[in-house]
Each structure stands twice: as structure tokens, then as C-alpha cells.
C-alpha positions as CSV (number, residue, x, y, z in Angstrom):
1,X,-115.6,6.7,3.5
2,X,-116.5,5.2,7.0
3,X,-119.7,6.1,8.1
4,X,-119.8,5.9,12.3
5,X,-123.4,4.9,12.4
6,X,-121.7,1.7,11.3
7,X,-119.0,1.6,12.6
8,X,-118.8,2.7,16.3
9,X,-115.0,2.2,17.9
10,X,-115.0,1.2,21.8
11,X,-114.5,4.6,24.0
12,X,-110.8,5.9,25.1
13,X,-109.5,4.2,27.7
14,X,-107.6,7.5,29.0
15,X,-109.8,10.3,30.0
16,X,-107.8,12.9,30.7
17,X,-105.3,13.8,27.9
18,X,-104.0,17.2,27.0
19,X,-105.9,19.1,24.5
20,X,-106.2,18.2,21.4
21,X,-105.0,14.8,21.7
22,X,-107.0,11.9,20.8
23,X,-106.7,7.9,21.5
24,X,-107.0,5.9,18.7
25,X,-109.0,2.9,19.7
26,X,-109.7,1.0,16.0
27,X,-109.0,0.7,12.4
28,X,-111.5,1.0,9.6
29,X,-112.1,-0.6,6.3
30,X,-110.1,2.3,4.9
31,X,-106.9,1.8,7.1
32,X,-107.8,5.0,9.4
33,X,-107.6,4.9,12.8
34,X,-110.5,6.0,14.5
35,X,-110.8,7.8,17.9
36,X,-113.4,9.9,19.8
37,X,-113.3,13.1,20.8
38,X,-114.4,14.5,24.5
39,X,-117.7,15.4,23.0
40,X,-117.9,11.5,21.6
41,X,-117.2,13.2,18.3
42,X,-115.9,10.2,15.8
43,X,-112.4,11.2,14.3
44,X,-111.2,9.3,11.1
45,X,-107.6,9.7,11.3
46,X,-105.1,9.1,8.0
47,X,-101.7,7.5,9.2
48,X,-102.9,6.8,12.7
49,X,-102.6,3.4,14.7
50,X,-104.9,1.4,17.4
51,X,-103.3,2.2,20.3
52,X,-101.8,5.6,19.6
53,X,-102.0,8.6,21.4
54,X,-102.2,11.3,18.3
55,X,-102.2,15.1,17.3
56,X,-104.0,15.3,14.1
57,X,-105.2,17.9,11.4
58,X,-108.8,18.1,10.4
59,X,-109.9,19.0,6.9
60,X,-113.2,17.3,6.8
61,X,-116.4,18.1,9.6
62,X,-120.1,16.6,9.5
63,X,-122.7,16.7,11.9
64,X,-121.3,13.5,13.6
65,X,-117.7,13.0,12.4
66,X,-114.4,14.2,11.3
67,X,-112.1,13.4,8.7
68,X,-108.1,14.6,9.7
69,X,-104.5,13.6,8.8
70,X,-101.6,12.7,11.7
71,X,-99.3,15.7,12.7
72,X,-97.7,14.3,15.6
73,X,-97.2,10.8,17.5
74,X,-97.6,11.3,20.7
75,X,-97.6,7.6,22.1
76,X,-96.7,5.0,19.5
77,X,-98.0,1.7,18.5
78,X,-95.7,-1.3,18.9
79,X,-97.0,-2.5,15.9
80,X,-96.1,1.0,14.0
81,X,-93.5,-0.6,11.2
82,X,-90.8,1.8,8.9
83,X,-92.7,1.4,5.7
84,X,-90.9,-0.5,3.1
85,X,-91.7,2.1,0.2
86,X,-90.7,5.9,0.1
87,X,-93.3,6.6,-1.6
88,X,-96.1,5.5,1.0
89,X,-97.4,8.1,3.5
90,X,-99.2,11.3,4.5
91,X,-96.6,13.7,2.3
92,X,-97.3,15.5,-0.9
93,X,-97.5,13.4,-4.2
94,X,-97.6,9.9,-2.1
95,X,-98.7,7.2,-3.8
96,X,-102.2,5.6,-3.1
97,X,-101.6,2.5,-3.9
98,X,-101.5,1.0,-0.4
99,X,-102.6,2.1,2.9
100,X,-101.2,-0.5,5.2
101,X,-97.4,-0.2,5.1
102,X,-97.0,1.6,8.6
103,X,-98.8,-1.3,10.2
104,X,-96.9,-4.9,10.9
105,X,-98.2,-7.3,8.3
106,X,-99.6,-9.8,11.1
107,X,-101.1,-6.8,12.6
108,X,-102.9,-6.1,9.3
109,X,-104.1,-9.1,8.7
110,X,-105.6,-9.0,12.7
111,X,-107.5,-5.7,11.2
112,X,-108.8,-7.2,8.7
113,X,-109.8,-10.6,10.5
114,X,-111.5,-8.0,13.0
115,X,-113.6,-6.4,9.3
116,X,-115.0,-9.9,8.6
117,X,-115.9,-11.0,12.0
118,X,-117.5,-7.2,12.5
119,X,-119.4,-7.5,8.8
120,X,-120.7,-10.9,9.5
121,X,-122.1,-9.6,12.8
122,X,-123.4,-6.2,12.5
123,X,-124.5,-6.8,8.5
124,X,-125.5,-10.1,8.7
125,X,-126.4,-11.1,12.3
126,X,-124.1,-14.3,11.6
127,X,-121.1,-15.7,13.7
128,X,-118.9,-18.4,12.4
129,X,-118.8,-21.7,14.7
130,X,-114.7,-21.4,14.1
131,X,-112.3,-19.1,13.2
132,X,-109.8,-20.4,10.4
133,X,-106.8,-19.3,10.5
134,X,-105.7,-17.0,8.3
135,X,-104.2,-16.8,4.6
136,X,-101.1,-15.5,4.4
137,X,-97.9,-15.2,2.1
138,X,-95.6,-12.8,0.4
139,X,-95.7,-9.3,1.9
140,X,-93.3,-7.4,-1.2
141,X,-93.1,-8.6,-5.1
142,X,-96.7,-10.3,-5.0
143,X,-98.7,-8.1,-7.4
144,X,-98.8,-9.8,-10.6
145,X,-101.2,-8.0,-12.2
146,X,-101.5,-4.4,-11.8
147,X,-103.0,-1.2,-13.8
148,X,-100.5,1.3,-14.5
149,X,-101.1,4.5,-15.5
150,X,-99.0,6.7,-17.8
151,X,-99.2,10.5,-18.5
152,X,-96.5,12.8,-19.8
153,X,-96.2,16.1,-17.9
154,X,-95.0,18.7,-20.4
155,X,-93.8,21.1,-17.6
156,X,-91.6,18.7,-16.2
157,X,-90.6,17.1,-19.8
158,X,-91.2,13.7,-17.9
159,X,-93.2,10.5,-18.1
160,X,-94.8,9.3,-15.3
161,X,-95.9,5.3,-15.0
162,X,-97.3,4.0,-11.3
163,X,-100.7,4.6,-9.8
164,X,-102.6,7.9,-8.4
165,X,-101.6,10.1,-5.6
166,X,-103.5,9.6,-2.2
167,X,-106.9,10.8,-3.1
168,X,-106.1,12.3,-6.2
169,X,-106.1,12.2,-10.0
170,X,-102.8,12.8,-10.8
171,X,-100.5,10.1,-11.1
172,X,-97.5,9.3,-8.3
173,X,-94.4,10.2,-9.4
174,X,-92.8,6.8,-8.6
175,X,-89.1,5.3,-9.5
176,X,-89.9,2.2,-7.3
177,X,-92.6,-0.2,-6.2
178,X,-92.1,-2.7,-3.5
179,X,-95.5,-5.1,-4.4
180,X,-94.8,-5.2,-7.7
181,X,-92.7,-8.4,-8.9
182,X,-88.9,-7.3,-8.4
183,X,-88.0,-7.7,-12.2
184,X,-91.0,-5.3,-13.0
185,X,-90.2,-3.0,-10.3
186,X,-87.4,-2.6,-12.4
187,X,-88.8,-2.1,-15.0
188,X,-90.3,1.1,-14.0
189,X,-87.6,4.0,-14.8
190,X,-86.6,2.0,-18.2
191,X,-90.7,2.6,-19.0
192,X,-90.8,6.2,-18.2
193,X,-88.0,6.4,-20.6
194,X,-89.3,4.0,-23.1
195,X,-92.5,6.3,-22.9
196,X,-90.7,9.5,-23.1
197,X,-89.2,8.3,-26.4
198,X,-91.7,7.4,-28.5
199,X,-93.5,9.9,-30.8
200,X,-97.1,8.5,-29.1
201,X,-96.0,9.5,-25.4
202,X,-98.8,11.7,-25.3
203,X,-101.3,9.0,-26.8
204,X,-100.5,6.1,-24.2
205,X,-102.8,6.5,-20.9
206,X,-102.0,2.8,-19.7
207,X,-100.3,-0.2,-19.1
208,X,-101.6,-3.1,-18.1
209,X,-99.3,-5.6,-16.3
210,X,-100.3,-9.3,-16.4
211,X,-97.7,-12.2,-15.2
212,X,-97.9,-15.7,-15.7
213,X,-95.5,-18.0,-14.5
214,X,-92.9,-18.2,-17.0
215,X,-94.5,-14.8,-19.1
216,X,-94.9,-11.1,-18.4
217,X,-97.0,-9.5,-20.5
218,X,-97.4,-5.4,-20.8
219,X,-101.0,-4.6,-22.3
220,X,-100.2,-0.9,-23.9
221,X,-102.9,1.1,-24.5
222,X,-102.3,3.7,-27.4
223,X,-105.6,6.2,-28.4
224,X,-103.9,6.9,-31.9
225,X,-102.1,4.2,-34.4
226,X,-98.5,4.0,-33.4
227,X,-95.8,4.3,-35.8
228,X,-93.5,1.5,-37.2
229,X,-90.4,3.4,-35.4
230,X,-92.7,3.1,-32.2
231,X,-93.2,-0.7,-33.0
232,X,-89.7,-1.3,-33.0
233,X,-89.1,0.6,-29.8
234,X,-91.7,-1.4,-27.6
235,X,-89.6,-4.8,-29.7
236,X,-86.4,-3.6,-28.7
237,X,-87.5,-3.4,-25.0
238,X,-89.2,-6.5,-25.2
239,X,-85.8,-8.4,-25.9
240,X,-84.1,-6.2,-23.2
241,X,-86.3,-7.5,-20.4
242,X,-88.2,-10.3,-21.4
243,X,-91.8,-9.4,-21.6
244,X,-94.4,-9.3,-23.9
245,X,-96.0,-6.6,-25.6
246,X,-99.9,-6.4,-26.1
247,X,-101.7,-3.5,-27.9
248,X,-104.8,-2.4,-26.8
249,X,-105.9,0.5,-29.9
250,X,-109.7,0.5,-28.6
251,X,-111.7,-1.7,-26.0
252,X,-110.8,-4.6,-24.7
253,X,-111.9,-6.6,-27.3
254,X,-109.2,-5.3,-29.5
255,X,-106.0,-6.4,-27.4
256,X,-103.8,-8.4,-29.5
257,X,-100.1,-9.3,-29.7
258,X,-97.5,-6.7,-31.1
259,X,-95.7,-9.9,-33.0
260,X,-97.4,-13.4,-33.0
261,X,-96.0,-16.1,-31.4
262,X,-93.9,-16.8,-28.3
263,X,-94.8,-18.4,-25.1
264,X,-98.7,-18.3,-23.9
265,X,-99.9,-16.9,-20.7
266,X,-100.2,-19.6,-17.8
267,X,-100.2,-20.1,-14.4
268,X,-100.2,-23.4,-12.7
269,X,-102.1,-25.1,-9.6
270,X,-99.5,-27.9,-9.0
271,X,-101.4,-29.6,-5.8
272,X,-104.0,-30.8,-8.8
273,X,-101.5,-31.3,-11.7
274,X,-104.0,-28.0,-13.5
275,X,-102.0,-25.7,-15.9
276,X,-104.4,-22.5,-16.6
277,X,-103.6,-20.5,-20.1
278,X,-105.1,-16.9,-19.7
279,X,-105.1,-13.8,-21.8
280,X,-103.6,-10.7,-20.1
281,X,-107.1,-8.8,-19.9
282,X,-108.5,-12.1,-18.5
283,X,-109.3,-11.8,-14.9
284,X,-107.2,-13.8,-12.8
285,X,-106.0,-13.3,-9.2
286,X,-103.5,-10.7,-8.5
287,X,-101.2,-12.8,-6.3
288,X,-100.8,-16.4,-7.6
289,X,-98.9,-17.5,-4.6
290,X,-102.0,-16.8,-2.3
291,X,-104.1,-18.4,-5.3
292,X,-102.5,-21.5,-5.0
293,X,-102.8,-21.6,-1.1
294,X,-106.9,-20.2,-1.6
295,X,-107.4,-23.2,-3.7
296,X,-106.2,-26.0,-2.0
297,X,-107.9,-24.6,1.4
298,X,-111.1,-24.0,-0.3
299,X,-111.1,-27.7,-2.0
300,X,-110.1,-29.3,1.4
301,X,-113.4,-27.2,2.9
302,X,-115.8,-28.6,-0.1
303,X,-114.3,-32.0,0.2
304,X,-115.7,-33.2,-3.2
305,X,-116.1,-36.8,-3.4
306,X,-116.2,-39.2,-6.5
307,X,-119.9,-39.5,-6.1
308,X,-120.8,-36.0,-5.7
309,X,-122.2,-33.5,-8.8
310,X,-120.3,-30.1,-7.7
311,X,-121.7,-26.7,-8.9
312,X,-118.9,-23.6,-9.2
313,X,-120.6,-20.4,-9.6
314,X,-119.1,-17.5,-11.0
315,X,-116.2,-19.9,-12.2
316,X,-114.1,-17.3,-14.5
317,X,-111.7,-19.3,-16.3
318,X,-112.4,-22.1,-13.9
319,X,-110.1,-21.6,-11.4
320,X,-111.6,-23.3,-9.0
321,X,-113.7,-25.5,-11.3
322,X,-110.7,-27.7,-12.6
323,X,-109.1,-28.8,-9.3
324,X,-112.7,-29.6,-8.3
325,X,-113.0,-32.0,-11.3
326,X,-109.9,-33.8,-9.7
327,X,-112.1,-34.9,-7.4
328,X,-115.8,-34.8,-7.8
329,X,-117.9,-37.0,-10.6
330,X,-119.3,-33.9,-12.2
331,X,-118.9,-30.2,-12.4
332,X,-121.1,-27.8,-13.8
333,X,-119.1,-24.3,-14.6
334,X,-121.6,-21.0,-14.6
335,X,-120.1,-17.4,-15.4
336,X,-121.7,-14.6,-16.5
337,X,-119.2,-13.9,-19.7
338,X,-120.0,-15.6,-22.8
339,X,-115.8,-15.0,-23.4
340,X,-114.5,-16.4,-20.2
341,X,-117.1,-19.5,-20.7
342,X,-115.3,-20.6,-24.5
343,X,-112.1,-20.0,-22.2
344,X,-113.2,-22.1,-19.8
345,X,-113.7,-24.8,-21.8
346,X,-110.9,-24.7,-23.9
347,X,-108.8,-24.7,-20.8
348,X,-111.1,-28.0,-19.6
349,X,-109.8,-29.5,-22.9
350,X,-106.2,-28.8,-22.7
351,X,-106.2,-29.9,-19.5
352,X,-108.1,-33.2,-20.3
353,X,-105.8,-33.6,-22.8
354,X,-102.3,-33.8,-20.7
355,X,-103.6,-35.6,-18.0
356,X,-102.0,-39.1,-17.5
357,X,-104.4,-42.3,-17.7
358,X,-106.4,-42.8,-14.6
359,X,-106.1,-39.0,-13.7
360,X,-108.6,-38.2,-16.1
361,X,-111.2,-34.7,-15.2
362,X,-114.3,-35.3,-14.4
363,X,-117.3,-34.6,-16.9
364,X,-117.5,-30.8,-16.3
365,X,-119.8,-28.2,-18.4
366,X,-119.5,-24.5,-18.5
367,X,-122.6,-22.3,-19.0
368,X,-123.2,-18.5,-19.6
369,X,-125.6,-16.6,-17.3
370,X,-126.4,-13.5,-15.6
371,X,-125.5,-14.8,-11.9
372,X,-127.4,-11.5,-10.4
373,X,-130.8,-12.3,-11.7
374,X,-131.1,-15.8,-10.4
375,X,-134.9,-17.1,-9.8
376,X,-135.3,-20.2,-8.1
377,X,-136.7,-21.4,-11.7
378,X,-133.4,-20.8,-13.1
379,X,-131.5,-23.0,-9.9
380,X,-133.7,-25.8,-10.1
381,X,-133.2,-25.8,-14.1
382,X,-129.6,-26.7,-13.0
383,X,-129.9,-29.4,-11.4
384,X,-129.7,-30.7,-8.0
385,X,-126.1,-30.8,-6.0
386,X,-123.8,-32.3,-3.6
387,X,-121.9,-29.2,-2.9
388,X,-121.5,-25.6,-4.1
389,X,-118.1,-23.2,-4.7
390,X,-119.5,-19.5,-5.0
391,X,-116.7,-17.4,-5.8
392,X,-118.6,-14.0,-6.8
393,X,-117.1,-10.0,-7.7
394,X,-117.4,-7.2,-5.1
395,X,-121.4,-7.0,-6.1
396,X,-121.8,-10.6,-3.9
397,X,-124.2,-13.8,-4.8
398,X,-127.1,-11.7,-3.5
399,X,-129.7,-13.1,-6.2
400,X,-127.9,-16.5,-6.1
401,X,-128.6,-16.8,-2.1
402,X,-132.5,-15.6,-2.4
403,X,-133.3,-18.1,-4.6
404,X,-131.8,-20.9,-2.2
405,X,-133.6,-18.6,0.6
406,X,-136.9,-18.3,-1.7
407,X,-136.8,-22.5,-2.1
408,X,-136.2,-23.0,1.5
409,X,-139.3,-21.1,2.7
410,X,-141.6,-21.9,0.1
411,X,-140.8,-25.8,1.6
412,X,-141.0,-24.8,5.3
413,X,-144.4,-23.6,4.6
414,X,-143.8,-19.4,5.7
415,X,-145.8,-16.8,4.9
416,X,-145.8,-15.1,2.2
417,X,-143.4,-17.5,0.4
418,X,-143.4,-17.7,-3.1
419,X,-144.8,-20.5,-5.1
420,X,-142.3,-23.7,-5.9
421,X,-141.3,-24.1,-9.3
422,X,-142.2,-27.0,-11.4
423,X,-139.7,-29.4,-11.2
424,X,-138.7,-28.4,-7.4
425,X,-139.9,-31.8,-6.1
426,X,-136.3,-33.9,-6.8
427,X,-134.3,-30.9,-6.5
428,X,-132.2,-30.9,-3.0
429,X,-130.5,-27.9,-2.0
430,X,-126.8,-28.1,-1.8
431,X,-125.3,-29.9,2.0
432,X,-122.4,-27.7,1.7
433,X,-121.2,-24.0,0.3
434,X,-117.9,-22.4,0.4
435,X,-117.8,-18.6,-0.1
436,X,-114.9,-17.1,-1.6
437,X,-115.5,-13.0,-1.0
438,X,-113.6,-9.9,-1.9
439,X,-116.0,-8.0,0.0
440,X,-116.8,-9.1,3.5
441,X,-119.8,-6.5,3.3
442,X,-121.6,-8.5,0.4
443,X,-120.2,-11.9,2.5
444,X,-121.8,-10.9,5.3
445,X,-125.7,-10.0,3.6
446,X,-125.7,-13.1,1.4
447,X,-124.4,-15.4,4.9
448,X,-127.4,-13.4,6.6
449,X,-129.7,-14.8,4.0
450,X,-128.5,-18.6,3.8
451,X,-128.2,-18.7,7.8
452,X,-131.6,-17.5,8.7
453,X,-133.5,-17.9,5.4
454,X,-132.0,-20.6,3.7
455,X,-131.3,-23.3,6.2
456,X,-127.8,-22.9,7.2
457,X,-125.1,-23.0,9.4
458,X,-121.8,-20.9,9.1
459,X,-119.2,-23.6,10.4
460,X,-116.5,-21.1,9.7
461,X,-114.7,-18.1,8.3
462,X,-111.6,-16.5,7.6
463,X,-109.3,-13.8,6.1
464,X,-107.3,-14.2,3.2
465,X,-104.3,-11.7,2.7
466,X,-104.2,-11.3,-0.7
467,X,-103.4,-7.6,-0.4
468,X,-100.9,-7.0,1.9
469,X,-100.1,-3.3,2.7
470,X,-103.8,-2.2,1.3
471,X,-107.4,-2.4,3.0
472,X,-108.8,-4.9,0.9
473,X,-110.3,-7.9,2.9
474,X,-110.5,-11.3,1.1
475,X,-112.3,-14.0,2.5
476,X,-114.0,-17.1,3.0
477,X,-116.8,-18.7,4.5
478,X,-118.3,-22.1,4.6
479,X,-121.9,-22.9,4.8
480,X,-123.7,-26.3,5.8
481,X,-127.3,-27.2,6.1
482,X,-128.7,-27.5,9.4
């Protein structure tokens, strides 16, 4: 929930409205318009638009702001869209799933450009030297991997698959989803019924969708064993629509393959020749053709040379890490999963293994450690380098940046700066870092820390829409010393 001693929209520009009508002046981080009201009141507003002169409902009051929903339209946005899905919107049982489907998609990603350059500012004290221009690429059928959940509803003798209702528990009664992959949205009605037949419908909370580029694999979780006449079921569907059933009978750990065998998981990065082989619990970016586009941007920004040591933190699988071993003379891989590092490597090997002669990868190493309690012991025991990719969760590289901070201030001789570490004296901070962030919040504390405690610059930033129709703001930055 927006909180308006952060966020504080510019005043109305039309003082005298009829009652009870407000101007919308901005969007928040949760894709609700925000307006003021005569008393300077802050309104969040569901389904409202910059621009917009609104009626609205309110069902939430503190001290110094208002939560409501839109009743009426008074004066419409011209970016205002039809939404492409009918179940988006304000009604009863609407799916929450994404937020941003009333709004033009260039006008979305415009909000969300607005969200970094306001995070970076008002968080971090930081402005970016130049603007890059925005990610952008499919607007429907992009989601390729997505959590579904699954409850029967013995008062309606139906099985529901799809995600919650707006702000609730319960799970949208959806027959159609316009971000998943068209052959899965398909899919959706023939898995209610697949559901509804089997004597475990009551024992299956989830699905997990994962899609590679050739593969689509369903991750079914089941709380109790399922039956052979089950087994055969999820088989029989399997051949109707191509896709590849997982079971997941406990944690994580425990997913395996209904039947052995069969094509692997994989997507490509054809601009580096990289083929990556993932497991469909594996985390890998929910829209692969804004993956490839991230990766190619964010190599051109490092520019790794042949003489350069390159260090990708939080590498994953090593998404990033592989196409950088294209081009730089060593990469060091550090994640905090001891599971995604063997994967790592494996998919190092395999990749080694097909490339032609003279495109060999560079020498690359993976490592397992916990990225968020970095010391500047730890990042000197690394080894000096050229260049960093920092590609962290929603948490940030908060511990990863103080250490660089902690280094640079112990060497510029401030107060109260912590000792060097042995070893410090041939170590060399990094001349360049690019930031990949899901969460310009955490982009914007750790660019506060390299810009004024570190010894960097912020040569640029931008948005990356890898969620179109929801709030979520991907992004990147790009550091340089001095």
C-alpha cells in the first residue's frame, strides 16, 4: 500500500469541481491513481487514470489518506484503453493478476519510467546522467512461467485453475488469460476438467507452468499419492496438448517427471550462440522474449573485453554469466543456492561442449554464498575485477554495495571507516557495474550507497517492461567510477 509521506502527487490543476469529484494527478507503484482532496487529503483510487476527472467510493480512511474504488468517469484519459481480458477490473470475482490493462501499454511503461526516476531520487538521492530508452516487447501471450492455483468448490461442483481475485483469497473464476502463452490459455477449461475428473481434485492446490522453447511443462502439486487411473489421466492430456507433466508430492526438492524421458527444458540466447537447460522449479525469467532483449542490452552496457576478469553476482543459472564468457577472459559465477550453482556449471559444460573451435567460453567458475552477508573480507577474497553484473531478487545487493562502500572509505581516509582487510592492497574496485533490479526501491538504496559512498557515477538507467498490464517495474542501472 502507498504510503503519501512518500509519495506526494503534484496538486489539482482544477480548483473548483463539483462535489465529490476528484482530479487524478499520478499513478502509484500499485497502479492507483492518486488525487487530493480540497482539504489536501491523499486519495488512492482503484481503476482511476492521470488525467481523469473521477467519482469514487471510499472503503478505507487514515489520519492522512484514503483508499476508494472508481464509480464514475467524469473526464476521461486519452490513454484509458478497453482492457483486453474480461476478467480485469473493479467487478466482483476479477482477477488480480494484472492491474494495468485499462492503461495504454506505452503509457504504462511511462508510469513505470516515472517509479524508477522517482525511487532513484527520493530513496536514493541519485539521478542518472541519461535516460535509456525503454525495454519493451510483447503486450499478450508473454508469461511463460506462471503459478496457478487450483481449488474445487463443492457448491458449485466446479474446478477452478487461474490466480486470486483482486485482494482476495479465493481463486478467479477464469476461462481465459490473455498473458498467458495462447496454447496454454487454452489450455485452461480442458484443466478445470482434467481436474474435476480425477479422484485427487480435492488434493491438487497448484500448478506450476514453466515453458521453454520447444517444452511446456505443468509442475502438479498433489498433497496425497495419486492413483494409477489418475496417472493415466494427466498422460492422456499430456499427448492431447503437448506438455509435460511434473509431480510435486512434497517440497520442491521432490519434483520429478511423471514418465522419464522426452525433450529437456531450454531456452536459448541466440545473439551468443548460449542454449540454457532449466528445471521447471528453476528460476528463470517470466518472459523470454524480454530476456533475450535484457541480455544483449546489459552485455552491450558492461562491454566485456578479452582482457577483462568479469564478476556476475547472483548469477542463477548463469544467465547472464554465459553470454559474458563470450566475451570477457574470465568469469567468476556467485549465487546463493548450492542447487542453482551444480546447475550452473553443468550448463557451462554443455555449452563448452557445442561450441565450434575458436568460439570457445571463457574460463568461468561458479561459487555458493550468501550474497546478503557480504564483508569487504569476503569481496577482496574474490579477487579484483574489470567489471561487475549484479543481478539480485527483490531484497537488492544491499550487503554487496556496503562492502564496495566500506572499501572505498576506509581508502579515502573518513571517519569512522572501518579497518582494510588484509590483502586489500592489490584489490581494485570494479571501473564498471550494471544493475539489473526487480525492485527500483532496493535499486535506488544500493545506487545511493555506490554513488556517494562508493565512488560512483550513475551514467544511466532505465525501465524494462517485463510485466506488461501489472505494476511491477524492472530495471536497470549502470554504475562507473568517478
Amino acid at each position: 500500500m502507498s504510503d503519501p509521506t512518500e509519495f506526494s502527487p503534484p496538486p489539482p490543476t482544477s480548483t473548483d469541481l463539483p462535489p465529490g469529484w476528484l482530479e487524478v494527478t499520478a499513478m502509484d507503484m500499485d497502479a492507483q491513481g492518486v488525487a487530493r482532496k480540497p482539504d489536501g487529503k491523499v486519495v488512492f483510487i482503484y481503476g482511476a487514470l492521470p488525467t481523469e476527472l473521477v467519482s469514487a467510493n471510499t472503503h478505507r480512511k487514515k489520519n492522512n489518506w484514503e483508499q476508494a474504488s472508481l464509480t464514475e468517469v467524469h473526464r476521461q484519459s486519452s490513454q484509458r484503453v478497453q482492457p483486453g481480458c474480461p476478467h480485469f477490473g473493479l467487478h466482483a470475482g476479477a482477477c488480480g493478476g494484472c492491474k494495468m490493462q485499462h492503461l495504454h501499454v506505452a503509457a504504462q511503461v511511462a508510469v513505470k519510467q516515472r517509479v524508477l526516476e522517482d525511487n532513484l531520487w527520493h530513496l536514493g538521492k541519485v539521478k542518472a546522467e541519461t535516460i535509456l530508452r525503454p525495454i519493451e516487447g510483447p503486450a499478450w501471450g508473454y508469461r511463460y512461467r506462471a503459478r496457478l492455483s487450483v481449488r474445487y468448490v463443492p457448491k458449485k461442483d466446479k474446478v477452478l485453475v487461474g490466480f486470486h481475485e483482486r485482494k482476495s483469497r479465493y481463486i478467479a473464476d477464469m476461462e481465459t488469460c490473455k498473458i498467458l502463452p495462447p496454447h496454454v490459455d487454452a489450455m485452461l477449461m480442458p484443466l478445470r476438467a482434467l481436474i474435476g475428473s480425477m479422484a485427487a481434485r480435492d488434493t491438487c492446490p497448484q500448478i506450476e507452468l514453466a515453458c521453454g522453447d520447444t517444452v511446456t511443462a505443468l509442475v502438479l502439486r498433489h498433497l496425497e499419492p495419486l492413483s494409477p487411473e489418475d496417472k493415466d489421466k494427466l498422460r492422456a492430456f499430456a499427448a492431447a496438448h503437448g506438455v509435460q507433466w511434473w509431480l510435486q508430492p512434497k517440497g520442491p526438492d521432490t519434483v520429478h517427471l511423471l514418465d522419464e524421458g522426452g525433450e529437456p527444458l531450454a531456452y536459448g540466447l541466440p545473439d551468443f550462440g548460449i542454449t540454457m537447460p532449466f528445471k521447471p522449479t528453476d528460476f528463470t525469467q517470466v518472459n523470454p522474449h524480454i530476456n533475450r532483449v535484457l541480455v544483449t542490452r546489459a552485455l552491450r552496457l558492461l562491454d566485456a573485453r578479452k582482457d577483462e576478469r568479469v564478476i556476475d553476482w547472483f548469477c542463477g543459472l548463469g544467465n547472464f554469466t554465459l553470454p559474458i564468457a563470450t566475451q570477457a577472459r574470465e568469469v567468476l559465477g556467485i549465487e546463493g543456492s548450492e542447487a542453482l550453482v551444480a546447475r550452473s556449471r553443468e550448463n557451462y559444460q554443455s555449452n563448452q561442449a557445442q561450441r565450434q573451435d575458436g568460439s570457445a567460453l571463457a574460463a568461468t567458475s561458479f561459487v555458493a554464498r550468501n550474497l546478503f552477508e557480504m564483508t569487504p573480507e569476503m569481496l577482496i577474497a574474490d579477487g579484483a575485477s574489470d567489471k561487475w553484473l549484479v543481478d539480485p531478487p527483490r531484497e537488492g545487493a544491499f550487503a554487496l554495495s556496503k562492502a564496495l562502500a566500506d572499501i572505498h572509505q576506509a581508502r579515502i581516509g573518513a571517519e569512522d571507516a572501518p579497518p582494510l582487510p588484509a590483502g586489500h592492497e592489490g584489490w581494485q574496485s570494479p571501473q564498471r557495474i550494471v544493475y539489473v533490479s526487480c525492485n527500483p526501491a532496493t535499486l535506488a538504496r544500493d545506487a545511493g550507497l555506490l554513488v556517494h559512498q562508493a565512488g560512483y557515477r550513475c551514467v544511466a538507467a532505465g525501465v524494462v517492461n517485463m510485466f506488461p498490464h501489472t505494476a511491477h517495474v524492472e530495471s536497470m542501472a549502470v554504475f562507473e567510477r568517478g
